[in-house]
Structures are given as structure tokens and as C-alpha cells.
C-alpha positions in Angstrom: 0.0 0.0 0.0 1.5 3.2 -1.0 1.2 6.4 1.1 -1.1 9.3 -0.1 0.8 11.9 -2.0 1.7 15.1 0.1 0.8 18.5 -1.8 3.2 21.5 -2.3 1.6 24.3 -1.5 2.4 25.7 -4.9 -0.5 24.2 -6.1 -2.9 26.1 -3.5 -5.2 29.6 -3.3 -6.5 30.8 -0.3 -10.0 29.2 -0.8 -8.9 25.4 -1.4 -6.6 25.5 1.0 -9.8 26.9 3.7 -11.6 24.3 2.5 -8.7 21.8 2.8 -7.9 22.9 7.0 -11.8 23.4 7.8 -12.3 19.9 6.5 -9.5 18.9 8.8 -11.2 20.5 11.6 -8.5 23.6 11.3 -10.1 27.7 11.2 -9.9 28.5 7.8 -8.9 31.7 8.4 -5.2 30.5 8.5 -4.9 29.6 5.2 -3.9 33.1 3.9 -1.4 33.7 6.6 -0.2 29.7 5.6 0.1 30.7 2.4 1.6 34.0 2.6 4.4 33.3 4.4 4.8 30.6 2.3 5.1 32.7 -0.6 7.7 35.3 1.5 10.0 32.3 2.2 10.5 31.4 -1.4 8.1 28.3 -1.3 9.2 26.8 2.2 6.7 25.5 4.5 5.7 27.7 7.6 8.2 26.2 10.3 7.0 28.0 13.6 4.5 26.6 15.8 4.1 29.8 17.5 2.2 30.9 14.7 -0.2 28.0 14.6 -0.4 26.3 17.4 1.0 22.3 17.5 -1.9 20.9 16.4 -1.9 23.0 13.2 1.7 22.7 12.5 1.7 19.4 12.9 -0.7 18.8 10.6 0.9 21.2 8.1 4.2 19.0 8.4 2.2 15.4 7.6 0.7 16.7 4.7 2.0 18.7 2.9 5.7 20.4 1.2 7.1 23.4 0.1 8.9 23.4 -3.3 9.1 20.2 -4.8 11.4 21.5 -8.4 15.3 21.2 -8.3 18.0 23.2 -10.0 19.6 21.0 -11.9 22.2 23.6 -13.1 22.6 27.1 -13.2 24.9 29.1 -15.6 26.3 32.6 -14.9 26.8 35.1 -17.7 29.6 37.9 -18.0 26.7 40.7 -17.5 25.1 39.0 -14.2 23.1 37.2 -16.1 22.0 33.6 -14.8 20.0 30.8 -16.6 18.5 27.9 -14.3 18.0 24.5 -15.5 14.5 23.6 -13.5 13.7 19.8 -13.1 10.2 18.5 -12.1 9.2 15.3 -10.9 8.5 13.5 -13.5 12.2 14.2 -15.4 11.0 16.9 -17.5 13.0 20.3 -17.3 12.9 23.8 -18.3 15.2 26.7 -18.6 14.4 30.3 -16.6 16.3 33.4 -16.7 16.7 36.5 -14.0 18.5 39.6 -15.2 19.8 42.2 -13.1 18.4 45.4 -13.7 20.1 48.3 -15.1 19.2 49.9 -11.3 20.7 49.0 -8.3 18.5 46.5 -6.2 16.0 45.1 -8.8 16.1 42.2 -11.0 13.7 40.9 -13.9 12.5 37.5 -14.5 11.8 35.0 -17.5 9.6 32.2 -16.8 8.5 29.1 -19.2 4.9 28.1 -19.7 5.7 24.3 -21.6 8.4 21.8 -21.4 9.4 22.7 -25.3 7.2 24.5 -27.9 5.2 23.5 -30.9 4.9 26.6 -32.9 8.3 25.8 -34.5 9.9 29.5 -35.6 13.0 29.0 -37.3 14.9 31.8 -35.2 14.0 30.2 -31.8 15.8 26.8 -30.1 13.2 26.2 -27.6 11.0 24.4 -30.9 14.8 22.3 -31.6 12.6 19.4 -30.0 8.8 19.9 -30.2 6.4 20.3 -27.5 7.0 18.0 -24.5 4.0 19.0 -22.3 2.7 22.2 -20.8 3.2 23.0 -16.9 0.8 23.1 -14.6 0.3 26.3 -12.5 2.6 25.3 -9.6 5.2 24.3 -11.9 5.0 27.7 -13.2 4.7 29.5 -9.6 8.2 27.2 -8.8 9.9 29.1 -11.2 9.4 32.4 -10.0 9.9 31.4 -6.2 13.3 29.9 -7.3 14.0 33.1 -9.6 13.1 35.5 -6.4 15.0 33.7 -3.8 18.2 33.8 -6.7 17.6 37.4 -6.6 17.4 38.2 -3.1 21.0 35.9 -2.8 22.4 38.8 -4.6 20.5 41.5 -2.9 18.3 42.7 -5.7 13.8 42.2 -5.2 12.3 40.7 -8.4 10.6 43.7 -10.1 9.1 42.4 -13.0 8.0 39.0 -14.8 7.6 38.1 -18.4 6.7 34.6 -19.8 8.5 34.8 -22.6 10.4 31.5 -21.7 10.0 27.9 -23.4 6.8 27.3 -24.4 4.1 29.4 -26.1 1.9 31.3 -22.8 -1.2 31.7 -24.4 -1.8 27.7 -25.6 -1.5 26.7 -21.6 -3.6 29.1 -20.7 -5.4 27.8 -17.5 -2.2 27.5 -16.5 -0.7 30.6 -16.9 -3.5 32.5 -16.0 -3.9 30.7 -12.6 0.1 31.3 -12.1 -0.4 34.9 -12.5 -3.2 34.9 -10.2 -1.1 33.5 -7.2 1.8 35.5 -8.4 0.8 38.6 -8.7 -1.8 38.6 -5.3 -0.7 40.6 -2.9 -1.1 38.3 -0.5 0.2 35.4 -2.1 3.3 36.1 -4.4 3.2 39.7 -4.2 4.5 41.1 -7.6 1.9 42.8 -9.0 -0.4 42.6 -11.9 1.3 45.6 -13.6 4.7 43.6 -13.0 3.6 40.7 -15.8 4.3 40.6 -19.5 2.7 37.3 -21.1 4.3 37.1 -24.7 2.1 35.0 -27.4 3.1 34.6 -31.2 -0.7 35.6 -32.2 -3.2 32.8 -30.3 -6.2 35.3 -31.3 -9.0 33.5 -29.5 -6.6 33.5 -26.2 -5.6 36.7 -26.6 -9.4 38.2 -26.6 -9.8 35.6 -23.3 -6.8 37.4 -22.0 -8.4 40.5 -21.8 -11.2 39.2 -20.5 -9.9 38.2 -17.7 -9.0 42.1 -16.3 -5.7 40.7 -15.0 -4.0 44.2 -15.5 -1.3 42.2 -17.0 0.6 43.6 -20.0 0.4 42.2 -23.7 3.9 41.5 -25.3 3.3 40.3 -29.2 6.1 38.4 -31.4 5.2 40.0 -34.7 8.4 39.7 -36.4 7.4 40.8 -39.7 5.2 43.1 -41.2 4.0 41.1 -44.0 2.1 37.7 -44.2 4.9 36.2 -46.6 7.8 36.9 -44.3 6.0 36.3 -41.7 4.5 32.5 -42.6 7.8 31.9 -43.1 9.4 33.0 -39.8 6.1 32.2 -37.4 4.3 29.3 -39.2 0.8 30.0 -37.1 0.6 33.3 -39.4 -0.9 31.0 -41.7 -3.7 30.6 -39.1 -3.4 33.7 -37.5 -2.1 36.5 -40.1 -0.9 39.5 -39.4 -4.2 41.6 -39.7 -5.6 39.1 -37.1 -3.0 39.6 -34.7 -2.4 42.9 -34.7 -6.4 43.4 -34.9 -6.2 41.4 -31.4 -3.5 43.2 -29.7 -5.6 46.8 -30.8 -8.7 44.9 -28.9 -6.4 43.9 -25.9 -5.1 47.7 -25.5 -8.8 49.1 -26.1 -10.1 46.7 -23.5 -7.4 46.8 -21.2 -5.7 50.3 -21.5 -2.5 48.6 -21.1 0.1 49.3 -23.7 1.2 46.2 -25.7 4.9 45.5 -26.8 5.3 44.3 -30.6 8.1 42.3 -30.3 10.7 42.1 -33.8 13.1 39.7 -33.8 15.5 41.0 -36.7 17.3 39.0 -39.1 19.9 39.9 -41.8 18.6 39.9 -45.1 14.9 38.5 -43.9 12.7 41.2 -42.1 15.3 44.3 -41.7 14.9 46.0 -45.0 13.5 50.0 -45.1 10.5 48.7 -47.3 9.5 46.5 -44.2 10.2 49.3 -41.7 7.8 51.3 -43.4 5.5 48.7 -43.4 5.6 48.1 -39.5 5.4 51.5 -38.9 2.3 51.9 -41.1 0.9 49.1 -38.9 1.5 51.2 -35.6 -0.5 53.9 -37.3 -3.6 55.1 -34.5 -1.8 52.4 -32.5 -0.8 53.6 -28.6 1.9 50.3 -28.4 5.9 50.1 -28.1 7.9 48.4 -30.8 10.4 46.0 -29.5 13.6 45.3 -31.9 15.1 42.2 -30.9 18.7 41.5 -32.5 18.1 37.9 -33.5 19.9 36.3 -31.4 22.0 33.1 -33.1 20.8 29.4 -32.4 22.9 28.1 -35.0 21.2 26.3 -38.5 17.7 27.3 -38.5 15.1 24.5 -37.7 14.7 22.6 -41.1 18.2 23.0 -42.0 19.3 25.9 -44.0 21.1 29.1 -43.6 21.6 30.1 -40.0 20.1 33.5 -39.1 21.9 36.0 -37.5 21.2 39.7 -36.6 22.0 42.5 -39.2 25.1 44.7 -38.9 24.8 47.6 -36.4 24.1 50.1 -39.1 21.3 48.5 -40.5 19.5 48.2 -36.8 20.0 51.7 -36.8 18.8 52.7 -39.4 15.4 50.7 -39.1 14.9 51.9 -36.0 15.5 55.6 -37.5 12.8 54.8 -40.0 10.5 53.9 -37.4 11.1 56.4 -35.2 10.5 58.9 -38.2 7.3 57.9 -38.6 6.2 58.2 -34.8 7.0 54.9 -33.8 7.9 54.4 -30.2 10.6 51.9 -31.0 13.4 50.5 -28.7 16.8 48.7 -29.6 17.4 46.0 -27.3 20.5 44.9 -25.7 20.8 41.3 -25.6 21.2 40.2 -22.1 23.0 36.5 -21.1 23.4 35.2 -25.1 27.4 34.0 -23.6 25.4 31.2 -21.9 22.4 31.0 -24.8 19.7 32.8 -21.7 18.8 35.4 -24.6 15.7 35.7 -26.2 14.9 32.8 -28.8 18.0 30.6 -26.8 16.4 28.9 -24.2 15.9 24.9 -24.3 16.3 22.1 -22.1 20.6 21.8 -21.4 22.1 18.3 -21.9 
């Protein structure tokens, strides 16, 4: 006879876990203090009896466990940098990133949604081996208690989250949405809705349930070219979702939500960077109140299918797109890659051998 399983509290709100203690002939009431400190120790279990009582404590201990994920490895870039290797109990693993900020004392977190990804753009290593499975919402939570605690080892708080990790957000969406729920709570993880970026590549349908939910979350789309033939060919789903639907979709999520999306444009040499499809892109931001995103591609080596390998155009053709944009009213940003020594930048993340 096996003994019953013991549940993290990862996988709790405050309600279930009421119900769980009154059933148990526990006061409810504890289950938010339970699960708030919880939450402030990095996913330990409460370990004071003082707080509880014996009796309470006790039964805390017999059933049930803080964080049950291991770091398998961690890798530490030149710029601060580091990339976790995240195992669960059943053998699968994803990668998760935390990156100083550019200010003293804050940090910023990556977080995955699936153990691989199944929307196989060429530019991005995390679709090298399909989709695996998705995570469930206290695999999700692990992450970001492992990534908080790695921050406040170097004396920095977590500021902000984006899952824009392995996996594509929006087709686990349960999921993620009840990981930003526990998250974001203030009495639970304590971040802040306004402190979360959920990335998708265009899941129309998800994105309009996104907004829905009045999660107060911001909208980060991977547009990565203007047109449906460069497109299609960089993001296969645009042959589902084109470019008109998506960007219709993120319009709907600002006009719903007033929150600001990012278009994200992962920039390749000789594929999307030409002044023809600046021009484009910024006739799409037209009436638009969003932030354009240029992403250097960052190098994964040959492209999934075999082929040429893609690699970011020369500094003075980033330039001048963004010039182009900019010219036209575009609110467009150059990013810095951050941690592509140890492959933790965006488009490099997969499961490590």
C-alpha cells in the first residue's frame, strides 16, 4: 500500500486550502497567513509553531511540502546574467532566466509556460525538440519562487515577470493565467499585476480571453514581420493567424485593457530588416498607442529545417530601421541582448544536456 501523495503548496489559493484545513477540523482563516508566508520564504513550508499552534503545524508537516522542483544547473553570464536548469518530478526540465536590472536592487525574470514548444519558428531553439508537455500552475509558480529567492542571494527584489520563456503562454492558458493569479496577489506572491508581460506569437482566440480576464497584466506580441509572406515563413501559425488578425487582437487587448502592448521584432539579416518593411511596420502602428520591440536575433545556430543560419543584421542597419521607425512616430526601442554567452537570450532557451 503506498502512502497518499503530500501536496506543495504551490498548487494552492487561499479558498482550497480553507476548505482543505476546515475539512480537517482547522479555522480556515489560516490559510492566507499559511500561504503568505509561504510565498515570502521562497516556497518553504511555515516552520513556527508559534504561529499556529501544535496541532496546526503538525498537521501542516504530515501533509503537505514546500517546493518540490530542483536546480539542476545554473549558468552565470559575463553581464550578471544567470539561466536555471529547472527539473520536475517527473524528469521533465525547463530553462528560466533572472537579469539584473540596469538599477541597483531590482532584478527581472523569464519564466516558461511548456516543457518545449510547438509553434516551430526557425529563429527560436526552444521548438529544436517539439512540445513536451505544458506546466501546470505550480510548476509555473516554482519558477518564480526559485527566480526570487536567486535574486534576493544577490541582494536585488524581483521587479518584474515576463513569460516569454520555453513554451508558447497563451496555448497553456489555464495554466498561466492561474500562475499569474497566485503570483501577482498581494497576499500570495506579491509582484503585481502591472509587474507581468505574457508574450504570445498571435493565439487570437486567447488573446481576446486574456483581456477578458482584467488581469491588469501587460500584452507582449512576437510580430516579427510586417507582411504575411515573411511572416508565414518565420512564425508558421501566421498561416492561421495572419498579421491583420494579430495585430487586430492586440488593438482589442489595448482598447479593453488600456495597457500598452509591446510588438516584439526579432530582426534577421537579409529577412525582415529592409527599409520597405520598416515602413510597413510603422504603417501598422498607425492610431496604434503600443511600443515596438527590436530584438537583434539572437544566433541558435542552422535554422530548424536545415538551412542558412540567421543571425542579426550589422549595427548600421538596426539603426537605421529603427531611425525609420522612429521617423514615422513609432515608439521603437533597440534592445541589448542580455546572457546570449550562456544562450539565456531571447529565442535561446531549451532544455541543457
Amino acid at each position: 500500500m503506498t502512502s497518499p501523495r503530500i501536496n506543495s503548496l504551490v498548487d494552492y489559493d487561499v479558498d482550497r486550502l480553507g476548505r482543505e484545513l476546515a475539512e480537517a477540523g482547522h479555522k480556515p482563516v489560516h490559510a492566507g497567513l499559511i500561504l503568505r508566508l509561504f510565498h515570502r520564504a521562497n516556497g518553504q513550508l511555515p516552520g513556527d509553531p508559534s504561529v499556529f499552534g501544535q496541532n496546526l503545524q503538525r498537521h501542516l508537516e504530515a501533509n503537505y511540502c514546500g517546493r518540490r522542483s530542483r536546480i539542476l544547473r545554473r549558468h552565470n553570464a559575463a553581464d550578471g546574467t544567470l539561466k536555471l536548469l529547472i527539473g520536475f518530478e517527473d524528469q521533465a526540465a525547463v530553462e528560466s532566466v533572472l537579469m539584473p536590472g540596469f538599477r541597483d536592487g531590482v532584478a527581472a525574470a523569464c519564466v516558461s509556460s511548456q516543457v518545449g514548444c510547438a509553434m516551430g519558428c526557425g529563429f527560436c531553439a526552444s521548438t529544436r525538440r517539439g512540445l513536451e508537455r505544458n506546466l501546470d500552475a505550480g510548476e509555473i509558480v516554482e519558477q518564480f519562487l526559485n527566480l526570487k529567492a536567486e535574486a534576493e542571494a544577490i541582494g536585488r527584489r524581483l521587479q518584474t515577470l515576463v513569460f516569454m520563456g520555453m513554451g508558447e503562454p497563451l496555448l497553456n492558458f489555464d495554466a498561466v493565467v492561474a500562475a499569474i493569479r497566485r503570483i501577482a496577489d498581494p497576499n500570495l506572491g506579491g509582484l503585481g499585476w502591472r509587474q507581468i508581460t505574457v508574450s504570445t506569437v498571435g493565439i487570437v482566440p486567447a488573446i481576446d480571453r486574456l483581456a477578458a480576464e482584467d488581469l491588469n497584466v501587460h500584452l507582449a506580441l512576437s510580430l516579427h514581420a510586417p507582411d504575411d509572406a515573411t511572416r508565414s515563413r518565420l512564425v508558421p501559425s501566421n498561416r492561421r493567424y495572419g498579421v491583420a488578425d494579430v495585430m487586430a487582437a492586440a488593438r482589442r487587448f489595448e482598447a479593453a485593457t488600456r495597457r500598452t502592448p509591446n510588438i516584439e521584432y526579432c530582426i534577421i539579416d537579409g529577412v525582415n530588416d529592409s527599409d520597405e518593411q520598416a515602413l510597413m511596420l510603422a504603417g501598422l502602428m498607425q492610431g496604434f498607442r503600443a511600443h515596438v520591440n527590436i530584438i537583434p536575433c539572437n544566433a541558435i545556430g542552422a535554422r530548424l529545417g536545415g538551412g542558412s543560419i540567421y543571425v542579426a543584421p550589422p549595427r548600421a542597419r538596426l539603426t537605421a530601421f529603427v531611425d525609420l521607425l522612429r521617423s514615422r512616430g513609432v515608439v521603437a526601442h533597440l534592445r541589448q541582448a542580455r546572457g546570449d554567452d550562456i544562450n539565456a537570450a531571447c529565442g535561446q532557451l531549451r532544455e541543457m544536456a
